[in-house]
C-alpha positions in Angstrom: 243.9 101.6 29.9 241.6 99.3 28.0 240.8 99.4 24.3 238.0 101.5 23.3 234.4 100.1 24.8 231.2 100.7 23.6 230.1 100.0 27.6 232.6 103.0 28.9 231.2 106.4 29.2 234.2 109.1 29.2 233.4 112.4 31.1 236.1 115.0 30.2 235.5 117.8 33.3 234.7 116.5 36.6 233.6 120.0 38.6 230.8 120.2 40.3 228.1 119.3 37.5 230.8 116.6 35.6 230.1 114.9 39.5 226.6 114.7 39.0 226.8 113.2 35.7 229.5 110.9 36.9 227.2 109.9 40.1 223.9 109.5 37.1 226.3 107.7 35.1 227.7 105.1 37.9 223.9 104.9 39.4 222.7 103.7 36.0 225.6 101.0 36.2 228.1 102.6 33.4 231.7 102.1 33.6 233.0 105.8 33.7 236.3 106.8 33.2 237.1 110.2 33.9 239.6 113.1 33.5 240.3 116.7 34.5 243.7 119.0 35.0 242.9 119.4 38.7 243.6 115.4 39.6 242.1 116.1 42.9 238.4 116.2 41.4 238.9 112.4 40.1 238.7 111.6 44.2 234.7 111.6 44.0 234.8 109.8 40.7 237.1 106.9 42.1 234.4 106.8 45.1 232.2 106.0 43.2 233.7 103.3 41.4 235.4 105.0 38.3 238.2 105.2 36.7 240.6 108.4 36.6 242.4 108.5 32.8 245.7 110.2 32.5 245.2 112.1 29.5 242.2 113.1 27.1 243.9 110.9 24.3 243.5 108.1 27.6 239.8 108.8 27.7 239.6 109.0 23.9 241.1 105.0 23.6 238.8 103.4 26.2 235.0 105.2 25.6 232.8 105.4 22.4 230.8 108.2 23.9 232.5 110.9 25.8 231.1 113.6 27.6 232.2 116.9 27.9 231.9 119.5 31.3 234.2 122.5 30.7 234.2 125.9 32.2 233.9 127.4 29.0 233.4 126.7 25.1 237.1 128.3 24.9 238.0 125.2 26.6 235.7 123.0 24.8 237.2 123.6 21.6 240.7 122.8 22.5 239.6 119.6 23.8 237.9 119.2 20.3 241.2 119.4 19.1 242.9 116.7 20.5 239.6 114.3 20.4 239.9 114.9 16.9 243.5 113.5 17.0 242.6 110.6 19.2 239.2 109.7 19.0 238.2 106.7 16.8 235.5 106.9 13.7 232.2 106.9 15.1 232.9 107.9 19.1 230.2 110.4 19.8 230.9 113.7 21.7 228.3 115.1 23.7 229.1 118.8 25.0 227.1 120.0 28.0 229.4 122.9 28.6 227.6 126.4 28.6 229.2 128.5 25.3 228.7 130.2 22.6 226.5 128.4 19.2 229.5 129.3 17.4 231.8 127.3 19.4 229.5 124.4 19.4 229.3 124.5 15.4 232.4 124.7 14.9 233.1 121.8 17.3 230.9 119.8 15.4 232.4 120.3 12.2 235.8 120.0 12.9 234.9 116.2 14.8 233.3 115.4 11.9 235.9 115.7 9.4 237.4 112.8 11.5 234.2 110.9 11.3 233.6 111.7 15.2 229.3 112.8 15.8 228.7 116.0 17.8 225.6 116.9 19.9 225.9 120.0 22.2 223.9 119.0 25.2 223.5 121.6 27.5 221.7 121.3 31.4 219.6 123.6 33.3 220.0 123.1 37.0 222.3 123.3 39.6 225.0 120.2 40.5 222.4 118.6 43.3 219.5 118.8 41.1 221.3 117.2 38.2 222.8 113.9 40.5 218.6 114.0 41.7 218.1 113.3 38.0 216.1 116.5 37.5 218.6 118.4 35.2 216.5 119.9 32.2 219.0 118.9 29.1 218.3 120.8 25.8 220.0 118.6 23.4 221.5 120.2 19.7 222.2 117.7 16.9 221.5 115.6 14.2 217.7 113.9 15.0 219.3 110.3 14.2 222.7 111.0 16.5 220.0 111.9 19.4 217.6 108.7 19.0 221.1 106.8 18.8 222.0 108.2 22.4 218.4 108.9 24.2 218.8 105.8 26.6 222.3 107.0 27.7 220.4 110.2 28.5 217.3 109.3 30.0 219.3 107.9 32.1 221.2 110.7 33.7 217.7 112.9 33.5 214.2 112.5 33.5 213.9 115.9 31.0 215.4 115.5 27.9 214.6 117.9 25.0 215.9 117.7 21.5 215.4 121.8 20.2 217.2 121.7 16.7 220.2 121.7 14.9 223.8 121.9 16.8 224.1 125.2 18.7 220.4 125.1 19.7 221.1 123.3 22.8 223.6 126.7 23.6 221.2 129.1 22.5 218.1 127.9 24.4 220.6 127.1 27.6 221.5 131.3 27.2 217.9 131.9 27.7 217.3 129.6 30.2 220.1 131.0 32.8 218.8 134.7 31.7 215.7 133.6 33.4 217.3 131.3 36.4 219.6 134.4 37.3 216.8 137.1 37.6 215.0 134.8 39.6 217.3 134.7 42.2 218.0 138.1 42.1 214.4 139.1 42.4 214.3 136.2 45.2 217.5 137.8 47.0 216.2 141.5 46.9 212.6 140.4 47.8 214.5 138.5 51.2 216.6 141.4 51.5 213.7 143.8 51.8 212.0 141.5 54.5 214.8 141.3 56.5 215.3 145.2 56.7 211.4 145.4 57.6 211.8 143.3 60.3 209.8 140.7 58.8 210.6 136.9 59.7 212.6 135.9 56.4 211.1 131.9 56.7 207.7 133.4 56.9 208.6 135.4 54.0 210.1 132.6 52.0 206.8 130.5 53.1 204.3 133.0 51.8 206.5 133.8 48.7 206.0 130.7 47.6 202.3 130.0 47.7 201.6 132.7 45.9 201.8 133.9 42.3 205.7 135.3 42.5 206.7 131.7 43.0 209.6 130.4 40.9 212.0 127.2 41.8 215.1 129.2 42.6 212.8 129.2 45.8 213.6 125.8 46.1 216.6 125.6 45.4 218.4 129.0 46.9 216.0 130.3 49.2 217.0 128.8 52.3 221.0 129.0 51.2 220.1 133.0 51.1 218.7 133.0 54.3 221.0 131.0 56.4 224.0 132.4 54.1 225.0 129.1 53.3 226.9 130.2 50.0 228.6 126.4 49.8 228.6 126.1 45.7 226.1 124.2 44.0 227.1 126.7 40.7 229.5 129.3 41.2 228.3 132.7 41.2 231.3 133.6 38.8 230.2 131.3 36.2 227.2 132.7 35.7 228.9 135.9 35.3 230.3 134.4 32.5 226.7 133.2 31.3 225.6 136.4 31.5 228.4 137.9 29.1 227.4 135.4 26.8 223.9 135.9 27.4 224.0 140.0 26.3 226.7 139.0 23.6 223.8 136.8 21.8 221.4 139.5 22.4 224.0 141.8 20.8 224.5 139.7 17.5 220.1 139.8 17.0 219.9 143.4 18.2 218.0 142.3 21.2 217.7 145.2 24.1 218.1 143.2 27.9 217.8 146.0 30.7 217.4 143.6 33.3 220.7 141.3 32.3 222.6 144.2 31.7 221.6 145.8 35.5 221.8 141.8 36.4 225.8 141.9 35.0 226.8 144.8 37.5 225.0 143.2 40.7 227.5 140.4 39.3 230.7 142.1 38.9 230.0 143.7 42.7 229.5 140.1 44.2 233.0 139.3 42.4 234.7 142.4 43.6 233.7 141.6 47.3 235.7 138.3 46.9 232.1 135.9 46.2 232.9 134.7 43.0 233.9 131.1 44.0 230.4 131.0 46.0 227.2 129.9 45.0 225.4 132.2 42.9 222.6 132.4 46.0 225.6 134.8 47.1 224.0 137.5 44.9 221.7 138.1 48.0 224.7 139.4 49.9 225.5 142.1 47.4 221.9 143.9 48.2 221.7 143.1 51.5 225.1 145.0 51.8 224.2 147.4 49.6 227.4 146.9 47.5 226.1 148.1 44.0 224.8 151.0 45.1 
């Protein structure tokens, strides 16, 4: 490929939310180049008018900033790795997988050794909501790094917060998606009781809305619960992972969460009935079916 650009924007992970950002990206008129193991994600980025790299060390040689959207922080620090091989003196890295603070720092410090700037940059919001432009990003990193890169953000997302040093963005994202995922449980359960009463579930959905117990997972999953369209937006097994490293944070401040831990077994029961590669909305069928019980 080309020699490393300033104007390319590297995404490393092109699932379901690296397609949004790709989509933001392209929209805002940034060359993208993209790469991912699984070739066959790189079709939607070539739609779009992108370019597919062969290799991280490919990405690493065209883009000055490079964006990260792993399944893991496992992941994200063995791509750290080889950036730190391949990547020229002043690329930036921004990390929007979901992991652990520890993961993040130790990203950060590693890449910086090799003169390479961190931010961990992680996104509330499902896929659709983040190629709408209305992914919440909680940005960790140096204050300077982030005024450096705000334009590039603003314009994947309207809501951009900077909340501290590097790991922040990871810690605040844990307690973000401990609220997202109750809310859809509490959404499911509340459907799943209307539905065994007898009572329309669009009514329901309707009313639950306009009053007090509203919350956007409404929005967003209530209509997928109730025509059990469980296409994935987020996987339902990728929160599941969340929610491990959601209690393991708790854990390390001696934080109690009853509701995350009940939360973790309504998740396991949705994977054991073969809906972990759905949406998460799929936690309705596990107490409609009664499967945790």
């Amino acid at each position: 490929m080309s020699e490393t650009s300033p104007d390319v924007i590297g995404v490393i992970g092109v699932g379901l939310l690296g397609s949004a950002l790709c989509y933001r990206l392209r929209k805002a008129g940034h060359q993208v180049v993209g790469y991912d193991i699984r070739t066959a994600q790189l079709e939607s980025l070539l739609h779009l008018g992108g370019q597919a790299a062969s290799s991280i060390s490919d990405v690493a040689n065209t883009a000055k900033v490079i964006i990260l959207s792993l399944p893991d922080s496992t992941i994200s620090k063995r791509v750290c790795s080889e950036l730190a091989n391949s990547a020229g003196s002043q690329t930036t890295v921004i990390d929007t997988t979901t992991g652990t603070p520890e993961d993040a720092i130790e990203n950060a410090e590693l890449l910086r050794q090799h003169d390479i700037l961190f931010m961990d940059a992680t996104v509330a919001g499902a896929s659709t909501q983040v190629q709408e432009g209305a992914g919440v990003f909680m940005v960790g990193g140096d204050p300077q790094v982030f005024k450096q890169h705000s334009p590039l953000l603003n314009d994947i997302s309207n809501v951009i917060f900077h909340v501290g040093s590097i790991g922040s963005g990871c810690r605040l994202k844990l307690v973000v998606n401990l609220a997202l995922g109750l809310n859809r449980a509490v959404l499911a359960e509340s459907l799943a009781l209307a539905a065994a009463a007898g009572i329309p579930m669009n009514t329901t959905l309707e009313v639950l809305k306009a009053t007090p117990a509203y919350s956007a997972a409404m929005d967003v999953k209530g209509k997928k619960m109730i025509d059990e369209d469980f296409s994935p937006q987020a996987r339902l097994i990728q929160h599941r992972k969340d929610v491990g490293l959601i209690r393991q944070l708790a854990a390390e401040h001696q934080q109690n969460l009853p509701l995350s831990n009940l939360h973790a077994k309504l998740l396991d029961a949705a994977i054991e009935a073969g809906y972990g590669d759905l949406d998460n909305s799929a936690i309705y069928k596990v107490i409609q079916d009664n499967l945790s019980s």
